[in-house]
Every structure is written in structure tokens, then in C-alpha cells.
N, C-alpha and C positions, 0 to 999 in steps of 0.2 A: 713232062714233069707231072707229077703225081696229083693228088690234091692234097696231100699232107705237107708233102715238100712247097705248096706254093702258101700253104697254110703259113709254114713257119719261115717262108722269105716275109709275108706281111708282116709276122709279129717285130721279126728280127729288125726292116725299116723302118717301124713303126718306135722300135726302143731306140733307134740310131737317131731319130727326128726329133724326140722327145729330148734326148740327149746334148743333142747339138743344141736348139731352145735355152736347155737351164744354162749352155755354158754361156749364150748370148746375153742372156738374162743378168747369169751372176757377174760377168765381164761389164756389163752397164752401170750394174748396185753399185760395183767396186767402181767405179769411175768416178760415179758420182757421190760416194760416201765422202762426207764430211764433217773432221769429228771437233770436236768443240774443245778449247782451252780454258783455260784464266791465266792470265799475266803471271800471277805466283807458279803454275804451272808450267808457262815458257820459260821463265828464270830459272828454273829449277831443270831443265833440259828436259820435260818429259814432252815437248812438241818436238814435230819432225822439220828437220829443216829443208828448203826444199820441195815440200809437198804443200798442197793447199789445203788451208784447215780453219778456224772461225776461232775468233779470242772475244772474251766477253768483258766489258764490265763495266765503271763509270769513264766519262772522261774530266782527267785531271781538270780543276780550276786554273785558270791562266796562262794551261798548255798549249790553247790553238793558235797556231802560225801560219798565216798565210802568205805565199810568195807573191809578191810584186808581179803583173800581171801577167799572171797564172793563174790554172786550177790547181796549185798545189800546195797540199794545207801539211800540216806536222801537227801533230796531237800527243798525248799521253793517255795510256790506257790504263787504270788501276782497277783493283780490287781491294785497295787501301793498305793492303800487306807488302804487292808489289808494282811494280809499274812498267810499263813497256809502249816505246814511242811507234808510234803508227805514222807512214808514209801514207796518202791518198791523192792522185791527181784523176779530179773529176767534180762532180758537183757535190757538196754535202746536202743531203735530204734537209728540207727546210726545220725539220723539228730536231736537229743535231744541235745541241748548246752543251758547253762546260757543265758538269756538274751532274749532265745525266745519262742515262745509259745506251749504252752504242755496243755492239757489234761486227767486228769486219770482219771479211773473208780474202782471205790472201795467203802467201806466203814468209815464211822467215828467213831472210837472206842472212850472206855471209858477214854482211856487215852489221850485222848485230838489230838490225829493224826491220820489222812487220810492216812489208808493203802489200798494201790492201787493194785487192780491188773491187773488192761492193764493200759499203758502209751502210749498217742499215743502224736508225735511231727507234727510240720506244714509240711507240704510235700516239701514245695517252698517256692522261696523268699517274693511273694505276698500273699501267703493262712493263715488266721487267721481264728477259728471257730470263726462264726457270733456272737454268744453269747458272747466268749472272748473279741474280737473285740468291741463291744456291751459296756461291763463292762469299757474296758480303755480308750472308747470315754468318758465314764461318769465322770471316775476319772480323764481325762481332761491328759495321757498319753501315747494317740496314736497321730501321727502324723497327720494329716485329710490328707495331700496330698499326704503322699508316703504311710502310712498303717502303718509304721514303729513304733517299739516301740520306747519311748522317756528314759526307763529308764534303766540305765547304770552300777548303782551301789546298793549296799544295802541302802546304807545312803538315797538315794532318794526315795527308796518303802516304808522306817519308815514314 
């Protein structure tokens, strides 16, 4: 074989290696892509159902329910526009209470509820995810100058 010919078997394994790489790569991103809702969002069917994906927003006042001993709680998840009831069996993060914001990651089944399987709560008094945050600027239920939520009660998230 030549030295040209063996010239262009390296480039040619060289693009085949690179090749296989980006499709490992992009086959991972996609795997782990997860894309982010709001309650008014799931209602409105622009989530997938079936696929795993993260809903944002406060949790209803007076919505937590926990089963008799078990780890399984039932919640309410709003953005004050809409609402959608979260399944979770595990432990709530200690800083999860009524009234403030939460995220879960899970799926939407056929029976019409968002079973979660991480819950993650705001870490601090100021921290909202952007997106959350985002949705209850819109629904016109976050406070613009302290961050704060505005809603209190169930009767206000209907």
C-alpha cells in the first residue's frame, strides 16, 4: 500500500471515530434532556405524556396529603392559573411546605396525574427556579419586589 493510500485509510478512521463519539454524545444529551413545564402548560397538553419531564411551580395551600404509613404524599402543583396534582412516594426534602415552590421530575400518566419521582423544594428564602418564577410573573402571582408568592390559599389558585 502506498503512502497515500494509507494516508487517507487514517483520515477516513479518523472521521469514522469522530463520528461514532458525536453520535454517543448526542444519544446521552438526548437521554438526559429534560425539559421543563408549568401546570397551565400540562393542562393545556403541551407536555408529553409518558416521557420524563420537570413541572414547576407553588404548592397549593392545603393540598398536602399524606398516606397512613407510607411515604406517599399527594400535592397540588399551581401557577395560580392552573393546577395539577403530583403523586410522590419517597421522602419530601425538609424545606417542601404549602405555599412555596417546588419542582418535580417525573412523568404524566394516563390517569391524568404527574407521578414524580424527585421533588426538589427552594433552597432559601429568595431562590425560585427561573422558569417557576417566570410562569407566576405571567399569571400576574409573584410579588415583583420581594420575589414572594402572592397566593395564600386554595380559593385564590381556582
Amino acid at each position: 500500500m502506498k503512502a497515500r493510500h494509507k494516508r487517507f485509510a487514517f483520515i477516513a478512521a479518523g472521521i469514522a471515530a469522530v463520528a461514532i463519539a458525536a453520535t454517543l454524545v448526542l444519544n446521552a444529551f438526548r437521554s438526559n434532556l429534560v425539559f421543563f413545564y408549568t401546570p397551565s402548560q400540562v393542562a393545556n397538553g403541551e407536555a408529553p405524556k409518558g416521557t420524563s419531564f420537570r413541572i414547576g411551580g407553588l404548592v397549593e395551600q392545603g393540598s398536602l396529603k399524606r398516606a397512613n404509613n407510607s411515604l406517599d404524599a399527594h400535592f397540588m402543583v399551581t401557577d395560580t392559573a392552573k393546577r395539577i396534582e403530583v403523586v410522590y412516594s419517597g421522602i419530601l426534602p425538609d424545606l417542601f411546605k404549602e405555599g412555596k415552590g417546588v419542582v418535580a421530575q417525573g412523568k404524566l400518566e394516563s390517569d391524568g396525574l404527574f407521578h414524580a419521582d424527585q421533588v426538589l423544594a427552594k433552597h432559601d428564602e429568595n431562590y425560585m427556579p427561573p422558569e417557576a418564577a417566570e410562569a407566576l410573573k405571567k399569571a400576574g402571582a409573584l410579588n415583583e419586589k420581594t420575589g414572594k408568592s402572592l397566593v395564600t390559599t386554595t380559593e385564590q389558585a381556582r
